[in-house]
C-alpha positions in Angstrom: 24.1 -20.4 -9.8 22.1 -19.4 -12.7 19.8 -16.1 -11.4 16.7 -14.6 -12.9 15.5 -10.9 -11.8 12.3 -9.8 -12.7 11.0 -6.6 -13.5 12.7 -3.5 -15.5 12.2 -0.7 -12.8 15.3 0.8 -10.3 14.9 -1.4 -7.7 15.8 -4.3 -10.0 18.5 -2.4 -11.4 19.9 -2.8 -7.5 18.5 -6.1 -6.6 20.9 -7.0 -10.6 24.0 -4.8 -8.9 24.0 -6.4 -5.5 23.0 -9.7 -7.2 25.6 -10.2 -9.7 28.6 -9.1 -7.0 27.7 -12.2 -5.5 30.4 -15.3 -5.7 27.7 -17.8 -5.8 26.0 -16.3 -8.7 27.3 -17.8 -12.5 24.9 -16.6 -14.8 22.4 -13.4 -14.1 19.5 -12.3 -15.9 16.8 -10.0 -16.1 13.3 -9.8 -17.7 12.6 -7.1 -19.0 15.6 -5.7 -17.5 16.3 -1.8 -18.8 19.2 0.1 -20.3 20.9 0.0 -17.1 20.8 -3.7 -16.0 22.3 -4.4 -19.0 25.9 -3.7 -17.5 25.6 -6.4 -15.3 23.1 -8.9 -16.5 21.7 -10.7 -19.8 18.0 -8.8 -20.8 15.4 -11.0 -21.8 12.6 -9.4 -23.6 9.5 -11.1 -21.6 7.6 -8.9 -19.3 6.7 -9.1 -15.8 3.6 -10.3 -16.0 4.0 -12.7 -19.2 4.0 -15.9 -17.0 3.8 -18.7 -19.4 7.0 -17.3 -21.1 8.5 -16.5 -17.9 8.2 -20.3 -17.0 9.7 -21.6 -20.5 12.4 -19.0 -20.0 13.5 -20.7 -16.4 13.0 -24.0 -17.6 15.0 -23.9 -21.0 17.7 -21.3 -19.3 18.1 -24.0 -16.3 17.6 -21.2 -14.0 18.5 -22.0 -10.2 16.8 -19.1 -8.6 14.2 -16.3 -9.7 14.0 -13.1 -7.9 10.8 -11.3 -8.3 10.9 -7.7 -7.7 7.3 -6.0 -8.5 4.0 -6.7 -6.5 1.7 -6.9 -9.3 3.0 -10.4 -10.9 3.6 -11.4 -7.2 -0.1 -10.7 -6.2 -1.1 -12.8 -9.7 0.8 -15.9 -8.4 4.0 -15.5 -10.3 6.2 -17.5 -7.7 3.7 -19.9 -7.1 3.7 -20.6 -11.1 7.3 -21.1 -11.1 7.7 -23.2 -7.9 4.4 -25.2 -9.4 7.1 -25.7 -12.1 10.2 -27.0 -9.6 11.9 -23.5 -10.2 13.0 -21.6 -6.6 11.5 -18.5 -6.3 12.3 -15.8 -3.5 8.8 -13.7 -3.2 6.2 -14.3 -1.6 2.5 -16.6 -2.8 -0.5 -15.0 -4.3 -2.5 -16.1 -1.0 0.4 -14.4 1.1 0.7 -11.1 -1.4 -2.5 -10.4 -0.4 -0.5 -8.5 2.1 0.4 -6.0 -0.3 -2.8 -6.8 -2.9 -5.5 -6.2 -0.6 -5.5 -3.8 2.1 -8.6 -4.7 3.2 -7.2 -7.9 3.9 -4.1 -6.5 5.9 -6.2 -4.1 8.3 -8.6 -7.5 8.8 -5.7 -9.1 9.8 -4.5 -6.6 11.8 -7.8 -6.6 14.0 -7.8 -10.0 14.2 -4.2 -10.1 15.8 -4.0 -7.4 17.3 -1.8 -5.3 15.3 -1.6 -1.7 16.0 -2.8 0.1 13.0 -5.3 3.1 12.4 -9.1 2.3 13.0 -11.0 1.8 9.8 -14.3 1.2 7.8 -14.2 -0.4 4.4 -16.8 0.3 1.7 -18.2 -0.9 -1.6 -21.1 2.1 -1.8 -19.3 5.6 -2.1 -23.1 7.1 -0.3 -22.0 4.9 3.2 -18.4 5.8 2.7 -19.3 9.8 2.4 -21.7 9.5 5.6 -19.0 7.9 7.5 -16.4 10.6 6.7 -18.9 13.1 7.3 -19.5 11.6 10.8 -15.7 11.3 11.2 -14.6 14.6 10.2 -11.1 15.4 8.7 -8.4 15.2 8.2 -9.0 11.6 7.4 -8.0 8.7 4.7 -9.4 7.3 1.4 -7.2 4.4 0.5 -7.9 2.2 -2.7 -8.1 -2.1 -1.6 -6.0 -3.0 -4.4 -2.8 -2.5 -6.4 -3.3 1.3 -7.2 0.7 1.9 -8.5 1.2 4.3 -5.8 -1.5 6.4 -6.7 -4.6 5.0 -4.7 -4.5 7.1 -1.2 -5.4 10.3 -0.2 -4.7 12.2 2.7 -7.5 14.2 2.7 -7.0 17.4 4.8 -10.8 18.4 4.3 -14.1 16.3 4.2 -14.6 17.7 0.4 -11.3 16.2 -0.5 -12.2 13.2 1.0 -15.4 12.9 -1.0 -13.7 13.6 -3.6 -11.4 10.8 -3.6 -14.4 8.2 -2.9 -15.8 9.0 -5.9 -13.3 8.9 -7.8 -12.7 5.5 -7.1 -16.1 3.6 -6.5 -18.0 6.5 -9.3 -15.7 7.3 -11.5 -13.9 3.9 -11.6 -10.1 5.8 -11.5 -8.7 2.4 -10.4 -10.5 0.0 -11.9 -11.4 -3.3 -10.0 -8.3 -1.9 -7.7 -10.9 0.7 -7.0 -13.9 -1.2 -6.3 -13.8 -0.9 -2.7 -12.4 2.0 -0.5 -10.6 2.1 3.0 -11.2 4.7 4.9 -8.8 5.2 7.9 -8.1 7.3 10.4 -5.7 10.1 10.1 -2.5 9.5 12.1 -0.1 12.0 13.0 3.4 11.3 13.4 6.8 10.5 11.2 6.7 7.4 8.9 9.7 5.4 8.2 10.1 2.2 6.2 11.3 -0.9 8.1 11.7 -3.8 6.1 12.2 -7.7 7.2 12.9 -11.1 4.9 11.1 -13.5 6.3 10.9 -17.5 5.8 7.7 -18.6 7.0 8.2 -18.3 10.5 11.5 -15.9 11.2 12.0 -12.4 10.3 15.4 -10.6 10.2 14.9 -6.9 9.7 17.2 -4.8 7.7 18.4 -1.3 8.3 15.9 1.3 8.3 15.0 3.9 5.3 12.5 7.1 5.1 11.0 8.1 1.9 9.8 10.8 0.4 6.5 10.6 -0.9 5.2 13.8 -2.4 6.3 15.3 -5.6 6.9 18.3 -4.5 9.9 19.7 -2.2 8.5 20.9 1.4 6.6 17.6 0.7 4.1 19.3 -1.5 1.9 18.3 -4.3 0.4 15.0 -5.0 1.6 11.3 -3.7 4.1 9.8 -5.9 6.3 6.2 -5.8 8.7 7.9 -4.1 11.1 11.0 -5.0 14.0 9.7 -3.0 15.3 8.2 0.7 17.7 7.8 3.0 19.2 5.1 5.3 19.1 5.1 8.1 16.6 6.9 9.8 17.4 8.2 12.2 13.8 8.2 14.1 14.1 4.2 14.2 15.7 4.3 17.2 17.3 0.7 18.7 14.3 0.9 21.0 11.6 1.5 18.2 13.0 -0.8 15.9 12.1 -3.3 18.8 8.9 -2.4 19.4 8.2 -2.4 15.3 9.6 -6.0 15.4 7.9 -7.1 18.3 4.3 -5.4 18.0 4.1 -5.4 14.1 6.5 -7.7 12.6 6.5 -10.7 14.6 3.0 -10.9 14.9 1.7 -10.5 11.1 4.4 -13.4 10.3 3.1 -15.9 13.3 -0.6 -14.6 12.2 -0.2 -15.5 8.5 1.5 -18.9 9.5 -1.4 -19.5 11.5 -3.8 -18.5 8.8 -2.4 -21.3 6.1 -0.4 -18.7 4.3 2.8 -18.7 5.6 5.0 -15.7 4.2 8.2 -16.4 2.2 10.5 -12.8 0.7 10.7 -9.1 1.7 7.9 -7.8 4.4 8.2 -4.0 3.9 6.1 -2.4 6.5 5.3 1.7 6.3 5.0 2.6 10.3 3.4 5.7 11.7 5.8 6.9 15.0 3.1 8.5 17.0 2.9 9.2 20.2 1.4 6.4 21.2 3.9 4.1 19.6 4.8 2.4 16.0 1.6 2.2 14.3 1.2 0.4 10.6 0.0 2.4 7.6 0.2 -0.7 5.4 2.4 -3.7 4.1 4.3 -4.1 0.9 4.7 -7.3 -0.1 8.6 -6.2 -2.2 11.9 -4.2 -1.7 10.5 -0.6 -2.0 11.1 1.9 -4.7 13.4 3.9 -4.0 14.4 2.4 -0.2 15.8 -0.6 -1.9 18.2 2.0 -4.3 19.4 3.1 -0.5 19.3 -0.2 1.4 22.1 -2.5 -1.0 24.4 0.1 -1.2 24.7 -0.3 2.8 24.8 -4.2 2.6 28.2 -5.1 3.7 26.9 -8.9 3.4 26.0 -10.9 0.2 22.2 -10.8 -0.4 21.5 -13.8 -2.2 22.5 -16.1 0.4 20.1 -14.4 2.3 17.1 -14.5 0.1 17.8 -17.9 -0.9 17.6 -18.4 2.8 14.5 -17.0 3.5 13.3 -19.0 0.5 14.3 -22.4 2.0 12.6 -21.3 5.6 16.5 -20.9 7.4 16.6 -17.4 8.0 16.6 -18.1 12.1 20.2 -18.3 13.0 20.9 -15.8 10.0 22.9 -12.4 10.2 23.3 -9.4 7.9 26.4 -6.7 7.8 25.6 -3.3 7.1 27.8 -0.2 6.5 28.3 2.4 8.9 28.0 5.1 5.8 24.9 6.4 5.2 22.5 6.5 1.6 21.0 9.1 0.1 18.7 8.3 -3.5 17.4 11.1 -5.3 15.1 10.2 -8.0 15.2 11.9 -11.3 11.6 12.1 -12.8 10.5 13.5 -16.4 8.2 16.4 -16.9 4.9 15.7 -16.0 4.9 13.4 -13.2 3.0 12.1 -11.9 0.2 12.7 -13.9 1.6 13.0 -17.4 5.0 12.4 -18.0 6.6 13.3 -21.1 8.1 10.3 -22.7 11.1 10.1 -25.3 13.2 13.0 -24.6 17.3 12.5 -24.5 19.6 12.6 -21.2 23.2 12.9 -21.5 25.7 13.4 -18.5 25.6 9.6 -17.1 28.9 8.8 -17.3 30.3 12.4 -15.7 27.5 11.6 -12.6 28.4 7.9 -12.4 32.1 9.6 -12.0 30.9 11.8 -8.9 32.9 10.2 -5.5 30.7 7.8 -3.6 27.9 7.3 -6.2 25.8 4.6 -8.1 23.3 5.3 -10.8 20.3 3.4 -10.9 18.1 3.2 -14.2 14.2 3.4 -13.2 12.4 4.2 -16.6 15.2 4.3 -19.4 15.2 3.0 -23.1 18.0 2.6 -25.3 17.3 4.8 -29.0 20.6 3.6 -30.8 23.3 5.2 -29.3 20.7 8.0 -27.1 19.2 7.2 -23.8 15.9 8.0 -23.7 13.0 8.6 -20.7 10.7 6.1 -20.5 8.4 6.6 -17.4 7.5 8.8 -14.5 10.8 8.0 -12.7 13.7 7.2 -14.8 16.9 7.6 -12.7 17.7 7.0 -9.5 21.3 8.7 -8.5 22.7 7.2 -5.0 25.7 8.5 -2.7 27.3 6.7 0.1 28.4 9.7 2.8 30.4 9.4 6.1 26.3 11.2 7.1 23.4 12.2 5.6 24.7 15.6 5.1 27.8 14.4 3.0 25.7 11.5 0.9 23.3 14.2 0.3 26.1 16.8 -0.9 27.7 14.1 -3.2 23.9 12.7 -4.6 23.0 16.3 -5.8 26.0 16.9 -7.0 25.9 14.1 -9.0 22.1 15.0 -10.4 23.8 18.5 -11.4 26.5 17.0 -13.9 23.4 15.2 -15.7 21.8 17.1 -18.6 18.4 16.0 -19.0 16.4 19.4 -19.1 13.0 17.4 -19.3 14.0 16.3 -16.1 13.3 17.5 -12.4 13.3 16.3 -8.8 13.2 17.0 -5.3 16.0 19.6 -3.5 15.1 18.6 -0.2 16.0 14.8 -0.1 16.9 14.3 3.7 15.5 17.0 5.4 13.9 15.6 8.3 17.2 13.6 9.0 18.8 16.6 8.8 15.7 18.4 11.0 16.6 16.5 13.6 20.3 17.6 14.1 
């Protein structure tokens, strides 16, 4: 088969590694691709969002099967375009993204069905969204309705914090038309985990479980981020939670969007709130996360693209996966900066030393090619992955890895793991 990945970020660096180890797959590319996909797959210079070329690229490439990895050209109707054009697309239609696209949408959803979440209000006028977290009390959350690149929520551990973050959004316009209408939820206590399910319409199979890290900062301090690393498994998806996740949450949004008239096709990735009362969903994604993808293939035992193509063609239902008993640790390298300001254009060295540490896998998440210098390109740029008999051992071998790289613009979490390793 001829394959096309799309997107340039480290989650398509690993969706191109698992990819291209597949038998069934001929021909791989990726568009954009980065520095580090190269090694296993052709780059196309057409970006994610470039549909019309992405569509002549398929077309005059005779691609059998596209793989779209970011939300934003799924929520435009990216894989609708290309299966309007006969091409078979694994991801998910722009009526079904709105999973990811709207939360608004989701949380609707979830009242409608049933779906344990955390009670909310949403709000166009920042005055009726200040009165009702004044009436509320904190802490308490602002979320953004649309695609905010990670950075729309707030956790706001005070009521001025919280006002703060409404007008930033629906005043200052911080997110644009992402902004243009605010969530405000609930606080819930408890430990969030990422569970993630391909589904084709009417089955789910859920995959191993994954925690991230979220804030920049070790101790988890400082502002939200995309992620600063994770591990698989988590430990606090326990057989029985997993259950409950799959019966109260993930079931139940795939029958409800079946019997709304948009039926779900890809990767579900739900964030879930363990509290006391049981699993409770923060929100949907509508793609592999970034970084619990970078920890979830290494673990695959089983070849993915059967899978996806399965989930694709609606015959997930008798469909199995194989996982590793090992566990994953990803620790994200980012560049000065983030997440606010990165610096941009500085030079790492040391990838081929790290790459040589036992057990590990570098994945490129914001790299660009300067001659014969790498150079950072974004907020995160690497994403260095170890396989460990534990957590304890991947986590040894991941840092160890990060510590034979020499990239003094770079930095990133010491603390990958800890509440797996909490809970020993």
């Amino acid at each position: 088969m001829r394959i096309l990945v799309i997107g340039s970020g480290g989650r398509e660096h690993a969706l191109c590694w698992a990819i291209a180890a597949s038998p069934l797959c001929d021909r791989l590319y990726a568009a954009p691709g980065n520095p580090g996909i190269e090694a296993v797959a052709a780059c196309v210079p057409i970006g994610a969002m470039e549909f019309d070329a992405l569509v002549a690229f398929a077309r005059a490439e005779r691609i059998d099967f596209v793989v779209v990895g970011p939300e934003a050209p799924l929520v435009g109707g990216l894989a609708d375009r290309l299966e309007a054009a006969g091409i078979a697309t694994f991801g998910p239609s722009a009526r079904a993204a709105a999973l990811e696209g709207s939360k608004g949408f989701t949380k609707d959803l979830c009242a409608k069905y049933r779906i344990p979440t955390a009670a909310y209000r949403r709000f166009t006028q920042a005055l009726a969204a200040k009165d009702y977290v004044r009436a509320q009390g904190a802490p308490i959350v602002v979320k953004a309705d649309g695609l905010a690149a990670g950075k729309g929520v707030t956790v706001a551990a005070t009521v001025d914090e919280a006002l703060a973050a409404i007008d930033a959004a629906l005043v200052g316009g911080r997110f644009g038309t992402a902004g243009a209408e605010v969530l405000v939820e609930e606080f819930l206590d408890g430990e969030e985990a990422s569970v993630f399910a391909l589904v084709d319409g009417r089955h789910a199979l859920l995959l191993a479980s994954a925690q991230d890290h979220k804030r920049v900062g070790d101790g988890d301090t400082g502002p939200n981020t995309g992620g600063m690393g994770a591990y698989s498994p988590a430990p606090c998806v326990t057989p029985e939670i997993e259950a409950a996740i799959r019966l109260q949450i993930i079931e139940p949004t795939v029958a409800a969007m079946a019997r709304e008239g948009h039926p779900f096709k890809g990767v579900l990735y739900a964030g879930v709130m363990l509290t006391i009362d049981g699993p409770r969903l923060i929100e949907y994604n509508v793609r592999f996360g970034d970084p619990e993808c970078q920890v979830l293939l290494p673990r695959l035992k089983s070849d993915l693209l059967p899978a996806l193509i399965a989930a694709r063609d609606g015959v997930l239902a008798d469909f199995d996966l194989r996982w590793r008993d090992e566990s994953a640790v990803c620790v994200v390298l980012a560049a000065r900066g983030y997440p606010d300001d990165p610096l941009k254009g500085t030079e790492i060295r040391g990838l081929a030393a790290a790459a040589q540490a036992p057990g590990v896998t570098l994945f490129h998440a914001g790299t660009r090619r300067q001659a014969d210098r790498l150079l950072a390109d974004g907020g995160r740029v690497l994403d260095v992955v170890a396989l460990g008999k534990d957590i304890t051992e991947a986590r040894a071998r991941a840092y160890a890895a990060v510590d034979r790289i020499d990239w003094p613009e770079g930095f990133c979490r010491r603390d990958i793991g800890w509440r797996a390793l909490a809970r020993k």
